[in-house]
N, CA and C of each residue as an Amber inpcrd file, in Angstrom:
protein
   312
-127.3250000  79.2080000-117.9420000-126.0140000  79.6460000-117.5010000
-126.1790000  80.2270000-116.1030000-125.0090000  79.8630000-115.3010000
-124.8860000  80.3770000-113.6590000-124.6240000  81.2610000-113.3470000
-124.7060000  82.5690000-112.8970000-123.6800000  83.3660000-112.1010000
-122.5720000  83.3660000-112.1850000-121.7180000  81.8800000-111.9950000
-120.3770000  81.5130000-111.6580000-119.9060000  81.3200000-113.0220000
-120.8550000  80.3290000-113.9820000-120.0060000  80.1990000-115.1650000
-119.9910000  81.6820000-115.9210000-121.1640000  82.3820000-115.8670000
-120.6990000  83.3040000-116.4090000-119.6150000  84.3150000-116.1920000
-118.9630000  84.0470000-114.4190000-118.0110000  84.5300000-114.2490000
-116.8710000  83.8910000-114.8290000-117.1440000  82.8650000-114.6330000
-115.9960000  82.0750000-115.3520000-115.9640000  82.4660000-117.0460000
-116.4570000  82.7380000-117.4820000-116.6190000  83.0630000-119.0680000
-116.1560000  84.7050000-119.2490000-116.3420000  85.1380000-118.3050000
-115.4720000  86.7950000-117.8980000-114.1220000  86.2300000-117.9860000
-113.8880000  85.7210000-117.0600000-112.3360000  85.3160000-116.9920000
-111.3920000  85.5000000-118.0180000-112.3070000  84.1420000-118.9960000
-111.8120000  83.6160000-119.7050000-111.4990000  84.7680000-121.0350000
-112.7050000  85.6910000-121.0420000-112.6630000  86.5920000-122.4970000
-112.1760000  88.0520000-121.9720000-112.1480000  88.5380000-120.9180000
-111.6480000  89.6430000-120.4270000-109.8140000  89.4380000-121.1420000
-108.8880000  89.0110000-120.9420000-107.6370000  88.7810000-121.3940000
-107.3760000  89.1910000-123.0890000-108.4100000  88.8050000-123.8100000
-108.7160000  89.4590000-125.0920000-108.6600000  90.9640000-125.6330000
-108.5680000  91.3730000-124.2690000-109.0630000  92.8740000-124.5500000
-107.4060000  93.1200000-124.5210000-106.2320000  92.4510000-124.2220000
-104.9400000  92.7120000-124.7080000-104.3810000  92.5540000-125.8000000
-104.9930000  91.7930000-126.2550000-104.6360000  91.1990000-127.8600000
-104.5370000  92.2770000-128.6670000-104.3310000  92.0380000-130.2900000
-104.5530000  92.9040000-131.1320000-106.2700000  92.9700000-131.8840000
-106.0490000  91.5320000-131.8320000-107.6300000  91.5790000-132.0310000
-108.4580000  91.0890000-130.9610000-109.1640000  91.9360000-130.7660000
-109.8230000  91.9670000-129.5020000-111.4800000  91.4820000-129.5640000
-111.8410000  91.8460000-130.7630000-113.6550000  91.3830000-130.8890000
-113.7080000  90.0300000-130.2420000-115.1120000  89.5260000-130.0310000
-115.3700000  88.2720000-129.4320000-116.9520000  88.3750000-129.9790000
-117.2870000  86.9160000-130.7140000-118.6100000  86.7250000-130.8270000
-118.9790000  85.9350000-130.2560000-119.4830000  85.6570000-129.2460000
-120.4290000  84.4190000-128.3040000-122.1320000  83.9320000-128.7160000
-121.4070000  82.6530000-129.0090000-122.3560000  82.2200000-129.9650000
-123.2900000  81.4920000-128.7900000-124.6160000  81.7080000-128.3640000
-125.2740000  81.0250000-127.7160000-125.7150000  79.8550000-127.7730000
-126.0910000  79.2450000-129.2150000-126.8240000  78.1640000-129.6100000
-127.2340000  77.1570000-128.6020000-126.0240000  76.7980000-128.0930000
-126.2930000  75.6110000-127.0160000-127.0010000  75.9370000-125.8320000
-127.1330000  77.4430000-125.0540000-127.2000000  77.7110000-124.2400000
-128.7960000  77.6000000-124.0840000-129.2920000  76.4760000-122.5500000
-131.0700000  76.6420000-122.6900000-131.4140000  77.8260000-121.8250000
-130.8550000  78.2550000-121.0110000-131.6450000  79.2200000-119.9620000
-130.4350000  79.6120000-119.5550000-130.4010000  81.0620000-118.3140000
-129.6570000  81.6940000-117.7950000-130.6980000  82.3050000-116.8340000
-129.2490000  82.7410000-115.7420000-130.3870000  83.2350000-114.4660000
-129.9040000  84.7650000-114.8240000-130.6500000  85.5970000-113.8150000
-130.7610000  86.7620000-113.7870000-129.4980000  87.6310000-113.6010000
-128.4760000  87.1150000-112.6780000-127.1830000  87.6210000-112.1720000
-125.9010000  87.0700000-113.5910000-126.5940000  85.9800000-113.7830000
-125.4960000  85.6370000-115.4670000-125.6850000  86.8340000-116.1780000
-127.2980000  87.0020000-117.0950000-127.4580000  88.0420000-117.8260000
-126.7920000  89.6470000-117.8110000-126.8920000  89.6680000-115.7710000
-125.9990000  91.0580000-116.0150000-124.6220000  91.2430000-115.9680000
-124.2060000  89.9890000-115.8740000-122.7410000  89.7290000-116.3080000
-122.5300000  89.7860000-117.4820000-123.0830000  89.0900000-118.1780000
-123.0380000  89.2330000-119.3070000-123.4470000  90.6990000-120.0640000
-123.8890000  91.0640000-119.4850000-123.8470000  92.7270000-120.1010000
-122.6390000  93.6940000-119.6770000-122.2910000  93.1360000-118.4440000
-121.3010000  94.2900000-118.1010000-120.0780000  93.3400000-118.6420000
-119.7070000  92.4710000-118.8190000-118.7320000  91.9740000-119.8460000
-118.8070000  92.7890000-121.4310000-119.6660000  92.5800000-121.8680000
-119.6850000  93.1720000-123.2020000-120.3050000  95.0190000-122.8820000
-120.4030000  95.6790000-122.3450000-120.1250000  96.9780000-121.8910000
-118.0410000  97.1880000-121.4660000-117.8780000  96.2350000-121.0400000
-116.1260000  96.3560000-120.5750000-115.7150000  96.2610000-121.9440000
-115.7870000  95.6600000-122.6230000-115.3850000  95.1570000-124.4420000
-115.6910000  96.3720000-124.9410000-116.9970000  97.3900000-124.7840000
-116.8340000  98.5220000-125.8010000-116.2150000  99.7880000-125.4660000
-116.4030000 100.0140000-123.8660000-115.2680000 100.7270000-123.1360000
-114.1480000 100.8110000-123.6580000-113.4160000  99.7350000-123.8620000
-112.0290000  99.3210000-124.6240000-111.7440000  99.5040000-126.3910000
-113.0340000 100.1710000-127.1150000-113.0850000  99.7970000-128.2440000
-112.6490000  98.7230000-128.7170000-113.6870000  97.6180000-128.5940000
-113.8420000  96.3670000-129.3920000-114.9520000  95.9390000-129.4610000
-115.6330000  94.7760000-129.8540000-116.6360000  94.4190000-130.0250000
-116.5980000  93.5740000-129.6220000-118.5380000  92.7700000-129.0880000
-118.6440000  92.1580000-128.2100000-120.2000000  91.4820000-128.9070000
-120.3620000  90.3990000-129.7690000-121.8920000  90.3470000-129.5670000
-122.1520000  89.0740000-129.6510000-122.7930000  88.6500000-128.9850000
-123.5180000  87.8910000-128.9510000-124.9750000  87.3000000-130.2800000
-124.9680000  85.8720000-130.1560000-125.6600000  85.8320000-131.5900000
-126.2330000  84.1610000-131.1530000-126.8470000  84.0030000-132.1820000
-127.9250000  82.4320000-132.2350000-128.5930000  82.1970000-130.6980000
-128.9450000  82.8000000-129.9630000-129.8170000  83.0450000-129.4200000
-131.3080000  81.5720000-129.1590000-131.3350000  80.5790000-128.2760000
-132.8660000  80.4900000-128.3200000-133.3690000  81.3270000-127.8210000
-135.0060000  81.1020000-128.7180000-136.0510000  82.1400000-128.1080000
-136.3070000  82.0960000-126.4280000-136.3090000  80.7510000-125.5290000
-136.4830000  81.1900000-124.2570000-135.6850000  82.0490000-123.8030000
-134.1450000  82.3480000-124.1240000-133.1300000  82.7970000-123.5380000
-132.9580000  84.3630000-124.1120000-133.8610000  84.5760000-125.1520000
-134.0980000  86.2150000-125.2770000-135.2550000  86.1570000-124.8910000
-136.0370000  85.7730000-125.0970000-137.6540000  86.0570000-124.0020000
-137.0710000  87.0650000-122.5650000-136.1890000  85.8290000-121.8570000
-135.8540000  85.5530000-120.1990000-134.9440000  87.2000000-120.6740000
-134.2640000  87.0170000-121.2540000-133.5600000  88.4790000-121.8480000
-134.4290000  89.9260000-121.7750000-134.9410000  90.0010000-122.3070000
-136.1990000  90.5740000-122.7690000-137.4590000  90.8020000-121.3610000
-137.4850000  89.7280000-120.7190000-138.3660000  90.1570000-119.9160000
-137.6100000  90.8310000-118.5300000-136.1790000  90.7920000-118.0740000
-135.3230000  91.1820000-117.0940000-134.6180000  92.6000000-117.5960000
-135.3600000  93.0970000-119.0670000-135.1710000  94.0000000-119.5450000
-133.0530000  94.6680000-119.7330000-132.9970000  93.3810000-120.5520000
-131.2220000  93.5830000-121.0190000-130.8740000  93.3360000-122.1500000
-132.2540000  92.6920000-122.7280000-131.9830000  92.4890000-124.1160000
-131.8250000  93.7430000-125.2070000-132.6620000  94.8920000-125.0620000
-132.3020000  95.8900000-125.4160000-131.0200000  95.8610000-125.6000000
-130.1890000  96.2740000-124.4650000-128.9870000  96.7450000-124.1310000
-127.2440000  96.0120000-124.9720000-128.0350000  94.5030000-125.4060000
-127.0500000  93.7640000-125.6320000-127.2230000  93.5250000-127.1680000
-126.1940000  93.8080000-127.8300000-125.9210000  93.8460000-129.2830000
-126.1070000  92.2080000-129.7590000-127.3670000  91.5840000-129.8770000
-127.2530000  90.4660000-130.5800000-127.7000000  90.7140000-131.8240000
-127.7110000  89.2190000-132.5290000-127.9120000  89.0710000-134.1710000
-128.3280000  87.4970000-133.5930000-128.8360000  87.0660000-134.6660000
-129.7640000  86.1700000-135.2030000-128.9470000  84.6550000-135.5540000
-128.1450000  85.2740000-136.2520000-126.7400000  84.1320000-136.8110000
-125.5950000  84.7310000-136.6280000-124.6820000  83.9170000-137.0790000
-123.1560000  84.3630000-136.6980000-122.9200000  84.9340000-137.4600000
-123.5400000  84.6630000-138.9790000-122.6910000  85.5180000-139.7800000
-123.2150000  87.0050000-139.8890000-124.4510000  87.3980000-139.2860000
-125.3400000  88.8610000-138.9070000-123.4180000  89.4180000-137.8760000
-123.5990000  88.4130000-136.7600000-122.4380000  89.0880000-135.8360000
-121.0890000  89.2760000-136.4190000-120.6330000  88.6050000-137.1950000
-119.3080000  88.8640000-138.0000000-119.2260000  90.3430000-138.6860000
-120.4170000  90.6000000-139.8400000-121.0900000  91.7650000-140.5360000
-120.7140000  93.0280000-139.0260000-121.5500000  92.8590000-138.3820000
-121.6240000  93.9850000-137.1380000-120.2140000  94.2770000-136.8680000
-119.3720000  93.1650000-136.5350000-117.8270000  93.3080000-136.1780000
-117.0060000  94.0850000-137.2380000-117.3930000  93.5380000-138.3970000
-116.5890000  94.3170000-139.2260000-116.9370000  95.6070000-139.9580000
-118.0650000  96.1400000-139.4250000-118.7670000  97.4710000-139.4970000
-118.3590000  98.5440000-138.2530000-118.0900000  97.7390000-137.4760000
-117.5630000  98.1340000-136.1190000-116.2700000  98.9000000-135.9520000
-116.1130000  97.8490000-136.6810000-114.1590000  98.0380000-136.4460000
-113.7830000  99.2590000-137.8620000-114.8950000  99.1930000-138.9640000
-114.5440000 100.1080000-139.8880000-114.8920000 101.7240000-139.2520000
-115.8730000 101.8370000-138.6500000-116.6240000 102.8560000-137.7740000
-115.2690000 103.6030000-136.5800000-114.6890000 102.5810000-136.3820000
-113.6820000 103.1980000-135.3620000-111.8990000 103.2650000-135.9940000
-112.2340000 102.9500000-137.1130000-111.1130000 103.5300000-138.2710000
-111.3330000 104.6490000-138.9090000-112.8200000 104.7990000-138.6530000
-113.3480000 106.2000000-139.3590000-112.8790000 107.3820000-138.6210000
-113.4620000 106.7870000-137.1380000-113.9920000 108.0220000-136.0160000
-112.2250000 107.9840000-135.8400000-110.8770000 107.1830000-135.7650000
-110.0540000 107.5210000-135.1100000-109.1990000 108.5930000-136.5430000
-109.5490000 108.4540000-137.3760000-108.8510000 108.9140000-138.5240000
-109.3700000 110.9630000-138.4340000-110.3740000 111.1700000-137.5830000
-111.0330000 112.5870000-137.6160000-110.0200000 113.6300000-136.7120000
């Protein structure tokens, strides 16, 4: 992934954050590599998503593309899972967590 598409993929999921439902799971599978300026787009996209209370994660993952993650040190930072249905689980733990915290 580019720089650009990943701007372009901002674009596209930033508008979500008006909705009612706002989560987004971005499923990588297809994705072989990403450069360095994608990755931190891609973090500060899903940092803008929790700002907003919603959720944001990312999931199916190849191993080069969390390695490359991992070694530019962002993988930490970014809420993935393994499969989609790990990221669904997270979303809806998420969203119960901030029914909790808004109910206090």
């Amino acid at each position: 992934m580019s720089a650009d598409m990943a701007a372009k993929l901002s674009d596209l999921l930033l508008p979500y954050l008006q909705n009612d439902v706002k989560n987004v799971i971005l499923n990588l599978k297809e994705l072989q590599s990403l450069d360095e300026i994608a990755a931190e787009k891609l973090v500060k996209l899903q940092q803008n998503f929790y700002e907003k209370n919603s959720s944001f994660v990312v999931c199916e993952m190849k191993k080069p593309v969390e390695d490359f993650l991992d070694s530019v040190n962002l993988l930490e930072i970014m809420n993935t899972t393994l499969t989609e249905s790990e990221a669904m689980d997270i979303v809806q733990m998420e969203e119960i967590e901030r029914e909790f915290l808004n109910e206090e």
